[in-house]
Structure formats: structure tokens, C-alpha cells
N, C-alpha and C positions, 0 to 999 in steps of 0.2 A: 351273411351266415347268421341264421340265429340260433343261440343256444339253451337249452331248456332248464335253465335251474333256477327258475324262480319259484316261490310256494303256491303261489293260485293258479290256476289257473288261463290268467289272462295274462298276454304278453309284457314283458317290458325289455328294455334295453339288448342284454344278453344273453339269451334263450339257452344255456348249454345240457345239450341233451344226452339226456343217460346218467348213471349210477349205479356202483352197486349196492349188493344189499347188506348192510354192517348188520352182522348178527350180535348184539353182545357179546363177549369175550363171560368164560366162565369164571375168570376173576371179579369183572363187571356185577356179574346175575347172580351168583351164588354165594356171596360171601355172607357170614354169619350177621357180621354189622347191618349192610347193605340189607338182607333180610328182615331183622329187626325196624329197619326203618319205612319199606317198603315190604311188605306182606305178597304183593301182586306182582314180583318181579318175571315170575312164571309165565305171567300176560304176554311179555316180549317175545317168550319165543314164537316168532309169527306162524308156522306151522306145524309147531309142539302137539303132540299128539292130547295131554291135557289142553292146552289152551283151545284148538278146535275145536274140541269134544264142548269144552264151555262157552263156544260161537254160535255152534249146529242148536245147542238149547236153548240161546238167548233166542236166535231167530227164531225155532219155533215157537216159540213164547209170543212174540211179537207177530209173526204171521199169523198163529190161530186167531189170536184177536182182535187183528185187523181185517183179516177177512171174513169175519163175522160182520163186518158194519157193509152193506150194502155199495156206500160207495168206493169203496177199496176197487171191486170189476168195473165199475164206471170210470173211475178215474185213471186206471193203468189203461182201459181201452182206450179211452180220449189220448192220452199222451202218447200212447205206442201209433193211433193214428197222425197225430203230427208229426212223430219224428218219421214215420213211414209216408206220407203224402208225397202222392207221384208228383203234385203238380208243384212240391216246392222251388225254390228259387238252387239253379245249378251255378255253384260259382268253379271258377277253376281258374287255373294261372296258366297265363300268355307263357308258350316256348317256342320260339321260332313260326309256321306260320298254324299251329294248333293250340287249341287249349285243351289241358289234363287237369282233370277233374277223378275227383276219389268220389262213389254213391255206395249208400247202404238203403236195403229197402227190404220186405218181407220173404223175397226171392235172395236177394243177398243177405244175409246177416252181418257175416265177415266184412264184407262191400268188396266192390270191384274197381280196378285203377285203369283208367282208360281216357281216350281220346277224341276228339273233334278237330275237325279244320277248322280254323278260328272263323271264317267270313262265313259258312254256314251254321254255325255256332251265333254269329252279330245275326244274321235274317232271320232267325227263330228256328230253324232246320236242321238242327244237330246232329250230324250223322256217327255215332257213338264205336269204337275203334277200341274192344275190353284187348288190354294189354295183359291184365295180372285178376285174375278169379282168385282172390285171396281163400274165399269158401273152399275151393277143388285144391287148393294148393296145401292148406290145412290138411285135407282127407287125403291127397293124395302122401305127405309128408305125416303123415300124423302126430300133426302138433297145434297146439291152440293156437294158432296163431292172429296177433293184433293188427293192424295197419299202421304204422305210427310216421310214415312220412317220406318224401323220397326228394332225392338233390339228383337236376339233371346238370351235365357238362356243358355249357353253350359254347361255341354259337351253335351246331348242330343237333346238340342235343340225342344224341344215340346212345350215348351210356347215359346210365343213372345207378345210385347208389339207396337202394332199397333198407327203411330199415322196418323191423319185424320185432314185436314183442311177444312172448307168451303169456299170454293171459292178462295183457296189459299192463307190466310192469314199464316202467322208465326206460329200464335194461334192455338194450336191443340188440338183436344179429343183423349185421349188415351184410347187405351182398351186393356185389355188380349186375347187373341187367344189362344187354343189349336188345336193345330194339326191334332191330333189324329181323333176328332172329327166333324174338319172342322169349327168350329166353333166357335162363343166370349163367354167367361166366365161369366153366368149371374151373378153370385156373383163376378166374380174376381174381379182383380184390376181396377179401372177407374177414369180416371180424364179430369173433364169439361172443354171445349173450355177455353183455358188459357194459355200465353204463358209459357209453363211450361218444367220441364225437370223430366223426370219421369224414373227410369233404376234399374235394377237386381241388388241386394245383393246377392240373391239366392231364390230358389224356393216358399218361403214364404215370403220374405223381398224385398222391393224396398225402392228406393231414393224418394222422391216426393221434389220438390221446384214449387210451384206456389201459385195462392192467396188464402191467408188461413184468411182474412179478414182485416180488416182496421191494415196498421202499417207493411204488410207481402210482401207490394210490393215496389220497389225502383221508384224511381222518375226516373230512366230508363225505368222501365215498364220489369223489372226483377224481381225473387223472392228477398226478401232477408232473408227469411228463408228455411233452408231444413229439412224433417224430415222421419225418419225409420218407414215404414207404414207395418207392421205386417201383415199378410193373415186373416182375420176374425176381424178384429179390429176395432174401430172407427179411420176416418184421422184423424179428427178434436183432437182425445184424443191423435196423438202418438206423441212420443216423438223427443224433436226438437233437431238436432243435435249441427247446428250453426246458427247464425244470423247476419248481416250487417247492418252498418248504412243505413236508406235510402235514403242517397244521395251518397252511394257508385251502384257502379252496378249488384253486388249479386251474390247469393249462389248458390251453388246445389252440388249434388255428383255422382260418377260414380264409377265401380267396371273394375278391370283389370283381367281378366282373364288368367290363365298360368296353364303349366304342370305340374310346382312343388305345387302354392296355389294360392291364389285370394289377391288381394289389392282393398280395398274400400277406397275412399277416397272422398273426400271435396276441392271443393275452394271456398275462399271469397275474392273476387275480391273486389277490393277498387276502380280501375278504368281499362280500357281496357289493361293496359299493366302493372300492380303491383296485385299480386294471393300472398295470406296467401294458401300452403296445407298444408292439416290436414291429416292425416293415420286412420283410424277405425280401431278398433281393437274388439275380440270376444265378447267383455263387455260393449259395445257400448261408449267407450273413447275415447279421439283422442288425439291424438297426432303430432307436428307442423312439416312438414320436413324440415330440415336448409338449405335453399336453399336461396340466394337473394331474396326481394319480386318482383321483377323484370325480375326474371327467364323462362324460356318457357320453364314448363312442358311437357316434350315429351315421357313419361311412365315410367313405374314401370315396371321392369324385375330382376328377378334372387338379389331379395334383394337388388337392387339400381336404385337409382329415378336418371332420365336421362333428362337433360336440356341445353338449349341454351343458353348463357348469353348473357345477351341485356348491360350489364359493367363487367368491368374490377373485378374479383371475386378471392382473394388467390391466387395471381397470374397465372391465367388464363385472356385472354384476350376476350374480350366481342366479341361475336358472336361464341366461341368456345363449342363444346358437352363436356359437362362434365357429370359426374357419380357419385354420390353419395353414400356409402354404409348406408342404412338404421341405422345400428346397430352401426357402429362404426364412421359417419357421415365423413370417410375419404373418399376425392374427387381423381377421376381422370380424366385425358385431354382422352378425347377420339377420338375427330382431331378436330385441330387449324389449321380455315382454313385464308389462304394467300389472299394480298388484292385484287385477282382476284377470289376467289371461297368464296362460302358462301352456309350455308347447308340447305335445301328445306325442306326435311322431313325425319322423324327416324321413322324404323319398325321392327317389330320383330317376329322370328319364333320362333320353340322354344328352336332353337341352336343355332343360328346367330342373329345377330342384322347386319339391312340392312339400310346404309345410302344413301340416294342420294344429292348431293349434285352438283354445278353448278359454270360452271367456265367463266365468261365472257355469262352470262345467257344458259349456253349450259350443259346438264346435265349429270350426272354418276351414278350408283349406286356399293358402295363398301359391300362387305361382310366383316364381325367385329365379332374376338372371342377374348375373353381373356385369352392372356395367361402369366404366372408369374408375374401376373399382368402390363401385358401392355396389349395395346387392339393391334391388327394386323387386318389392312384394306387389301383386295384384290378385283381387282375392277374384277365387273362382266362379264364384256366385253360385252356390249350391245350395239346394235350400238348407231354410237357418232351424233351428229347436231344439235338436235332435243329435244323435250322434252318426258322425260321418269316416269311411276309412275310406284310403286310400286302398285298391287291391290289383298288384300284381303291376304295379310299375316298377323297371327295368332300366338300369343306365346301359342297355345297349337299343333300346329303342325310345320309343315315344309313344307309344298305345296303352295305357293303361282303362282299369274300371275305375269303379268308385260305387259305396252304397249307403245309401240312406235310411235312419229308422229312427223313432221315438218310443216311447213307451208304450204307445196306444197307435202308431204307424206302422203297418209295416212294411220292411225292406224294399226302396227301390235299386235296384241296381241300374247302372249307366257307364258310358265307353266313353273316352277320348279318341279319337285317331289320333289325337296333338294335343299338347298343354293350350296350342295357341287356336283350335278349332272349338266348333260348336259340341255343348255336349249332344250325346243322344243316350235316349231312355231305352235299356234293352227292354225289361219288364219289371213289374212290382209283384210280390209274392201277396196271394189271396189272403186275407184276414183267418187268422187260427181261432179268434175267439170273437164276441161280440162289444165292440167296445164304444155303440152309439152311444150310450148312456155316460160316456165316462171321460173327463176332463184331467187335465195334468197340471199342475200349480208345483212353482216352484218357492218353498217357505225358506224362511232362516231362523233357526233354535239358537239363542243365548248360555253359551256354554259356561263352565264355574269360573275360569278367568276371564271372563267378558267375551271372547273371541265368539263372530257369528258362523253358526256351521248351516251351509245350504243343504236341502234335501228336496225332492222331487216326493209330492202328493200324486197319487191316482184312484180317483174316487167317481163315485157317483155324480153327476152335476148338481141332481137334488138332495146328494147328501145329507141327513138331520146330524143338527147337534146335539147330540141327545148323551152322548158318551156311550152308546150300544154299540158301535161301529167296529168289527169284525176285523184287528187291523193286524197286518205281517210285518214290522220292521227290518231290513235286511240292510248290512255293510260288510266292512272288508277293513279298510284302512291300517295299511301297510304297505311297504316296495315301492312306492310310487304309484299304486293300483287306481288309478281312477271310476268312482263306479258312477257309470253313464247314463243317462238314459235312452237306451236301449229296447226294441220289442222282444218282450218275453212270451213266447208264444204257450208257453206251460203252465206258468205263472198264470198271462189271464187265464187261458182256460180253468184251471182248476183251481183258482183262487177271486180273481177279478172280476171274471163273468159273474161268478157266482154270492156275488154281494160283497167280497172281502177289500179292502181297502191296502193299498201298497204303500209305504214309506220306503226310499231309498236312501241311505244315507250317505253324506259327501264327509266324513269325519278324515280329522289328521291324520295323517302317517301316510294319507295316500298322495295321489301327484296332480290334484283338482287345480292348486294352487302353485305349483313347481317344486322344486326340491324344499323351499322354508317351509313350506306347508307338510312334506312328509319330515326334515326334519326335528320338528316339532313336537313329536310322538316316537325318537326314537331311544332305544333304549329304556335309562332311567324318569325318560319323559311319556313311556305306553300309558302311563291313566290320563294322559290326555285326549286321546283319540276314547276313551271308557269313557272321562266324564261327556263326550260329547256327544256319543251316542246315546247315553241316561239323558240328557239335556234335550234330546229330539224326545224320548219317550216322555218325561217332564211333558212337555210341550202339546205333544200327541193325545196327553191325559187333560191336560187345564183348558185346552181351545174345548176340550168336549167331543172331540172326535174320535175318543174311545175311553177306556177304564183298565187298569191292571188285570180287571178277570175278561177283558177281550182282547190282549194287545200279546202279539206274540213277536218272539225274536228269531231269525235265521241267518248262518253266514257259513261257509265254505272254508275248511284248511285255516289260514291266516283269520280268516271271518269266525271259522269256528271256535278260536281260541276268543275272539274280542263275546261272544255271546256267552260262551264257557266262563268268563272273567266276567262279565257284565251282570248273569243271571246269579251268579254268588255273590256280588257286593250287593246287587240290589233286588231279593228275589221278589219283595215285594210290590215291586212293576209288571209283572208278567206273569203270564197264565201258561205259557209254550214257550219251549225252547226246538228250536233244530239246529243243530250243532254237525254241519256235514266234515267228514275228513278233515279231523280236528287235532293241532295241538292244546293238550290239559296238561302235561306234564311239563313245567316247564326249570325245574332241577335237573331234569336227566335229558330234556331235547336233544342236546347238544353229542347226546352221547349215541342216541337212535339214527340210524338211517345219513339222511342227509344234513341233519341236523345244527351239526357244526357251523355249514353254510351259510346259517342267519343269526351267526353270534350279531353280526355286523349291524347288523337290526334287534335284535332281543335283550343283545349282552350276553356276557359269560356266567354261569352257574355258578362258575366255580374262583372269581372276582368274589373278596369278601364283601363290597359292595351294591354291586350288580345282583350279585346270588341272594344278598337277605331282599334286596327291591323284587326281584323275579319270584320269590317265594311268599310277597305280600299278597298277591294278586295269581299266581299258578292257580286255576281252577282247582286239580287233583290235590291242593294243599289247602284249599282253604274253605274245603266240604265242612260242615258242624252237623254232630247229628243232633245238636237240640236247635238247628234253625230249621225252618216250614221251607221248602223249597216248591216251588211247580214241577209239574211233573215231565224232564226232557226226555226227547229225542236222539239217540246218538245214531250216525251213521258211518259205516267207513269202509274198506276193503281191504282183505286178506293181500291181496297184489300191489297194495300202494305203498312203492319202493319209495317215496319220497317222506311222505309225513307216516310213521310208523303206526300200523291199528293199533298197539297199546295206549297210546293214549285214549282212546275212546272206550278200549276196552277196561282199562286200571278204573277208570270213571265211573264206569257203569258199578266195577266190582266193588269200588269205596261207596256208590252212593247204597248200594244193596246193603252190604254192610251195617252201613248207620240205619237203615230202615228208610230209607226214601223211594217213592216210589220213580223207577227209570224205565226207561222203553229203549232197545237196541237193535240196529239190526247190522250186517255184516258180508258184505258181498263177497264171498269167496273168490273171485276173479274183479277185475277191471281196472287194477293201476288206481292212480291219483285223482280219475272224474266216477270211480266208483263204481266203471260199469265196461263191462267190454263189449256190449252189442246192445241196439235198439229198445230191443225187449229186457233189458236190466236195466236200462234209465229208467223205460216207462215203469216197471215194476220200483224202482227207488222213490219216483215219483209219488205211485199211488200211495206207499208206504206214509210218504212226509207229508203231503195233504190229506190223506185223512186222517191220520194222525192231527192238524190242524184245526181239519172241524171239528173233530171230536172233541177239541181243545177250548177254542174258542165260536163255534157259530152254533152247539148243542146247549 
């Protein structure tokens, strides 16, 4: 089960999805103090009749201007053609003997959920089986409705649990679907817009954790209770498995599926990075598994619960896979990885356990059996540079994909029939941009405490060193986030192709390194992952392969607070900021949305210590209006239930204020990626590259 409450993006560990929406409390937003110290508090209300009214103007502000610059139609057309290309690569996940795959295309907007038999699906012949026309289903329901994901029952797979956003919030409605019938369960199972985490026990049992009324939601805006909802039964009456303090970040449960039995299980999460699991057992007990609370659950297989250690654990050392046997709670090292590798992600068929794991950010995946009791890794031989997933292997069988990509590669996808068979290449997705000309080096920046930070160059091969060079720095680092490289098919085209030069950065807080390396940067240690990324643009500036008035900064949510703090300690490095789906605010984070949920990572605001360190470096607090600043980017959305638009918005409205010049725009729909259909990526797109060149290639 994954559950969705991470800040980026990109996966990690516990994916727990859904949330609601914490409005501030009019004690919070209106008090006379509070006022006086924050003028902008107005901004929060996220669809406050003033605050929209001050969105609809920013945007147009921002649209007129940009679509004055010729490339604004060239560049949303280019990108709305990539993410529309029929002949992209179809991935989809193995259920029994089909593969279901979700497509969005110029005819779909909403996309549609549907099917193939998996064996003409492997010969190239996909014969396509639309299960759910989200489009017709929207018009006939009249509701905006998002696609956000769907859990089927195995082994059969005839029910599935649909869930549905409007307008792309986190917050979803779930509903049962039967197959068979085409159709939703008028009685089935259902649960209202809430961010909630709803998943299979078995054919008459689900998990439910969402708000079950006053007292059942944490001040994250997570459940903190879960409970066993019965086929035929009242929610409200069933029985509550666990429950959390509410000002921990909460509950839910999820089942594991395997050839030999099932494992349902429970976390209660106290904060982003410390999990209580619980085991369920036939009698609805549970029982605690002895794991560190601190541990990253990575599955249950074959009677042993499988984890990363974030410390040093029975002499095992932190960042190592270890194994737990259920019954007799005796551990073992399953790879202790060296201070150049650290392990990505663990998966499991239902012979093999498949790890991938990365050395110097560059990834592997080994095949792992047990035997007399040791585990034996043998790598898979996949090709090496680049980054590699594992996709849609299943502890009930043994079939899994796998795909392959680099920066300037793109995606091959390939089948197992077996861990222990040959691979085979289904296909490679056609090149999105042109990238003869263009070579990928991976450098290392000398950060303020000595520490070397890796980053991936993509440039020209005849690149001059002249310091003209047109260049995009982008990071993240945070949660363990590794940023990989990866084909960006947007990126080239509207930056790469086009003369711009890429910096990716590998800075602390993320998980390039294992958990020492993310926590290195947490908390009262965040200007570490800052100095490190100034240290890459340092670096960027002296080899001569760019200058401050060419060198731009961009990063996402967690990313958008490190370039939001980066471009105010040092604005004199940078010409451009894009600052997407941003925390700036970071006194009152805690208090917005989901916020709470990465005290665990940020610190507390409201810690005499934590709050003056979090207040050195909060972007929204450390604006001056007699410093020169460049001119940013903000971007964010009216629907993103996770990271609140105030912060992007309060930002824009302090930097107006002092007289800086800012550029904003504000998607009225699309959740946390900013966008609820095709054509709103591709228009986010044109926005933040020409904005770009306008910045640094004019």
C-alpha cells in the first residue's frame, strides 16, 4: 500500500493519500496581533472572494505579458504535443492475466481507465478494453472530476476501489467498482471527499482512516483513527482498530498481498519519519512489529517485515536492509550498503526480492534469495548511467517490467517473465527533443563544510567556456528525495534543445546517500543542503560555464522553498528564479494545510529554538526592500491541498510591497502538480520557460 503524504512529488517510503483541507481557524487569521505582524493573512483564505479576485489579476498581469513574447504559442504547443504523443511509451500494471493502464490524450483530457490482456499487450497488439471514460463520467455527474488512482482486490481482481478528485485536490471520493458489470456498487463501499486512505482486507473488509467527526483528524489534516468497515454495515458503528494523538500525523492500514497469505497491517505514525507497525491478525488483534520506531517499512514477505534503518539498530548500521522474522523477531543484514551506494527501493515477486539500489546516484537492481540463511544478491544486468525502476512486480507472481532512462536517453521499457529469465525489450519511447549535440558529466561542488555535492551537467559537447552559457539549476533535497537522472522530455525540448544548459543537483536532505545524507540537512541543520546548492552555483560561475546574469534557479514544493531561501541569502548569483508549489512561509507552515506533517523535517515554529532558526532563512521573512533582488517566478494552485497557495501568494504580496519586481501565476484547479489536465501542464510550462528566456537567453 502506498500512502501519499509526502511534499514532492516523487515517491518515498509511505505514500499516505488524501487530506483535508485546514482552513485557518478565525482565531488563527484574524486576530489583531497576528495582523499586525502579518498584513497578508487574507491570502489564506484559499477561495476568499478578496484573495481570488487578487489571483484572477496577478494572472492576468502575467499572461498578458507573456503572451506577448512569441515564444509563449511555441512553447505550450511543443509541450502540450509531448504530453499528447500517441506514440508514447504505455506503461501499466500487471493484474492477473491483463495489464490496466490510465491514458490521457487530446480526445481524452480527463483520461480513460482501461485494459489489455497482458500477452498481446508483450507482442505489441494491445487490444484496449476502456473500463471508466472519466470525461463522460465527469459530464454525465457533473463534477470536475481528477483521476487519482485505483487499488484492485487480487487474485481476481473484479472489485477495485476508485478514487476521484475534484479538481485535483489530494481529497478524494472513493467508490467500489465492479468489473464485471462496468459499473459503481450502488451499495458498495464509499467514502466522501476527504483526505482519506481507504484499501482491501478482502472482499468484504476494507481499511477506512478519514474524518469520522470531531477528535478523528490530526492537526496535519490526516486521520488519526483507522477502522475495519464490514460489507453491509454501518461506518460510523465499525470497529476502530488504532488511534493517534492529534498532533501526531496518523493512522491507516494497508494489506500485503502474497502467494503463500496476506499481511494487514496498521501504522501510527507519530511524525513523518517515526511509524508504530501493528500486524492484524484473524481476530481483529494486533500485534506491534519490533522494528525501530524509526525504521522504513519496506514490506512483508515470506514471514519477514523488511526495513531500512535510518540508525544504527543491533549492530546493523543505519541505512542498511534488514529482515525481520515475524515469529521469532531474529534480524537479518540483507545488504549494508558502502558510503558511496544507498538503497532506492525494495520489491518483491514471488520468489525474488528485487533491490535497486544506487551508487554515486547511478542505479542497479540486484536479484536476492535466501539461502541458509544468508541472502545472495546478483545484479540484474541492466544497463548501467542512468536511472532504472522497477514497475509493477507483485509477491503473487514473478512477471514484472522494468525501465530505463538518462537525461538525454530515452525510456526503454523491458519484461521479466522471471527474475531468473532472459530480459526482453518491449520498446523505447521516440526521442521528445534533439539531443545529438548534448553529453551528460557528472561533477562534484565543494560545499562550506568541505562535504562533496554530486550534480549531473547537460550541455552542449562543444560547449565554450566563455561564462555566456544559458544555464537552469534545479534541486529538491529533502525526505529522502533523490534527484536522478532522468529523461526530461520538457525540459529538453524547451530549454536543452534550445541552447540552455542543465545543472541537476544531488544536495543533502535527499536520499542519494541513505538516510546520513538526508539527515544532515534536517531541521536546524536546512542551510546545509542551501550552502550546497550556492556551492554548485559557486562552482557553475568560476569553471566559466555561466555568470549570475545567466544562471537561473528552479525547484518544486520542498525545491521551491530551497530556491525561495537560496535566492534571498544570495540574490546576487541569479538572474531567474522559478519557485513552483512553494513553501515561503515558514512561521506559520505548520499551521496551513498539511503542514504540521513535516515538522519532522523542518522543525517546529513554535520551539523557541527551531522557530528563531526557521525564521533566519523563511523566505516570506527575510525579503528587504533595500536589497536588489532578480526578478522571480511564483507558481502554484488554488487546489493544492497539500502545500497551501499562500505561501506563493503572501510572497508575491511582500515582494510588491517593498517594490520588487515579481511575476505570479496561479492555476485555479490541479492539486499539488499544478495542473489537472494536459493542456494546463503544457500552458504551466510555456509560462516558466519563457519566462526563462526572457530571463536569461534575451
Amino acid at each position: 500500500m502506498q500512502i501519499k503524504f509526502y511534499l514532492t512529488g516523487l515517491m518515498i517510503s509511505f505514500v499516505l493519500a488524501g487530506c483535508v483541507t485546514v482552513t485557518p481557524t478565525q482565531e488563527d487569521s484574524k486576530t489583531i496581533e497576528d495582523t499586525k505582524i502579518d498584513p497578508y493573512l487574507w491570502l489564506e483564505e484559499v477561495e476568499g472572494e478578496r484573495a481570488l479576485s487578487w489571483v484572477r489579476e496577478q494572472n492576468a498581469i502575467t499572461l498578458a505579458e507573456l503572451h506577448a513574447d512569441p515564444r509563449f504559442d511555441q512553447f505550450e504547443s511543443e509541450a502540450l504535443a509531448i504530453y499528447e504523443a500517441k506514440d508514447r511509451l504505455v506503461y501499466g500494471k500487471i493484474r492477473g492475466d491483463f495489464i490496466y493502464n490510465f491514458w490521457r490524450d487530446e480526445v481524452h483530457i480527463r483520461g480513460i481507465w482501461r485494459r489489455s490482456p497482458l500477452q498481446q499487450y508483450l507482442d505489441g497488439k494491445p487490444v484496449w478494453d476502456v473500463i471508466i471514460d472519466i470525461d463522460a463520467l465527469a459530464e454525465a455527474e457533473n463534477e470536475n472530476w481528477v483521476y487519482k488512482g485505483v487499488s484492485g482486490l487480487p487474485p481476481t481482481y473484479n472489485r477495485f476501489l476508485i478514487e476521484l478528485s475534484r479538481g485535483g485536490k489530494d481529497a478524494v471520493v472513493v467508490r467500489e467498482f465492479d468489473i464485471s458489470t462496468r459499473s459503481f456498487i450502488e451499495d458498495g463501499f464509499y467514502v466522501a471527499e476527504e483526505k482519506s486512505t481507504v484499501s482491501w482486507i478482502n472482499e468484504d473488509q476494507v481499511f477506512v482512516a478519514t474524518d469520522f467527526g470531531p477528535g478523528s483528524m490530526t492537526e496535519s489534516g490526516y486521520a488519526a483513527s483507522v477502522k475495519v468497515w464490514i460489507r453491509g454495515e454501518d461506518l460510523a458503528e465499525s470497529p476502530e482498530l488504532a488511534r493517534v494523538d492529534t498532533k501526531d500525523v496518523g493512522t491507516w492500514g494497508w494489506t500485503v498481498f502474497t502467494a503463500e497469505r496476506n499481511y494487514s497491517l496498521i501504522s501510527k505514525s507519530k511524525d513523518f519519519w517515526t511509524h508504530e507497525i501493528l500486524l492484524l491478525d484473524e481476530n481483529m488483534g494486533t500485534t506491534k512489529i519490533e522494528l525501530p520506531i524509526d525504521a522504513d517499512l519496506k514490506g512483508v514477505w515470506k514471514d519477514q517485515a523488511f526495513a531500512i534503518l535510518r540508525s544504527d539498530w543491533m549492530g546493523s548500521s543505519k541505512g542498511s536492509l534488514i529482515a525481520l522474522d515475524l515469529a521469532s523477531n531474529q534480524k537479518t543484514n540483507v545488504f549494508v550498503p558502502n558510503t558511496k551506494s544507498s538503497i532506492l527501493s525494495v520489491d518483491f515477486s514471488s520468489s525474488y526480492l528485487l533491490l535497486t539500489i544506487q551508487e554515486d546516484v547511478v542505479d542497479k537492481v540486484l536479484r536476492g534469495v535466501l539461502k541458509d540463511n544468508l541472502w545472495v544478491l546478483e545484479d540484474l544486468n541492466l544497463p548501467q548511467g542512468g536511472t532504472i525502476y522497477i514497475n509493477g512486480a507483485n509477491p503473487l507472481n514473478d512477471n514484472f517490467f522494468y525501465t530505463y532512462n538518462d537525461l538525454i536517453t530515452p525510456t526503454t521499457l523491458g519484461y521479466f517473465e522471471d527474475a531468473m529469465a532472459d530480459l526482453k525489450v518491449i520498446r523505447q519511447s521516440p526521442a521528445r527533443y534533439d539531443s545529438e549535440n548534448l553529453e551528460v558529466n557528472q561533477k562534484f561542488a565543494t560545499s562550506k563544510d568541505g562535504t562533496k555535492i554530486p550534480y549531473f551537467l547537460v550541455s552542449s559537447k562543444d560547449m565554450a567556456l566563455d561564462s555566456n552559457n544559458p544555464t537552469l539549476l534545479y534541486g529538491y533535497g529533502g525526505f529522502e528525495v533523490s534527484e536522478k537522472s532522468q529523461y526530461w522530455s520538457k525540459t529538453g525540448k524547451l530549454w536543452m534543445e534550445k541552447g540552455g544548459v542543465l545543472a541537476l543537483a544531488n544536495i543533502r536532505g535527499g536520499g542519494e546517500y541513505g538516510p546520513a545524507w538526508h539527515q544532515a540537512a534536517l531541521k536546524t541543520n536546512r542551510h546545509k543542503s542551501y550552502e550546497d546548492f550556492i556551492a554548485i552555483a559557486e562552482q557553475l560561475i568560476s569553471t566559466k560555464i555561466t555568470s549570475p546574469g545567466k544562471l537561473g534557479i528552479m525547484g518544486g514544493s520542498g525545491g521551491g522553498l530551497l530556491v525561495g531561501a537560496v535566492f534571498t541569502m544570495r540574490p546576487d548569483l541569479f538572474n531567474a528564479v522559478v519557485s513552483q508549489v512553494p513553501l515561503l512561509d515558514m512561521l506559520r507552515y505548520h499551521k496551513l494545510l498539511a503542514g504540521a506533517s513535516w515538522m519532522g523535517e523542518y522543525g517546529d515554529p513554535d520551539d523557541p529554538i527551531e522557530g528563531a532558526y526557521l525564521k533566519k532563512y523563511s523566505p516570506y521573512h527575510s525579503l528587504s526592500a533595500d536589497t536588489k533582488y532578480p526578478m522571480p517566478m511564483f507558481t502554484t494552485s488554488t487546489k493544492d491541498d497539500r502545500v497551501h497557495p499562500a505561501h506563493a501568494r503572501k510572497m508575491v504580496a511582500r515582494m510588491m510591497e517593498q517594490g520588487h519586481p515579481v511575476m505570479y501565476y496561479e492555476n485555479i484547479e490541479g492539486g499539488h502538480a499544478a495542473g489537472a489536465n494536459l493542456k494546463q501542464y503544457a500552458t504551466r510550462a510555456a509560462i516558466e520557460f519563457t519566462y526563462l528566456h526572457r530571463m536569461l537567453m534575451d
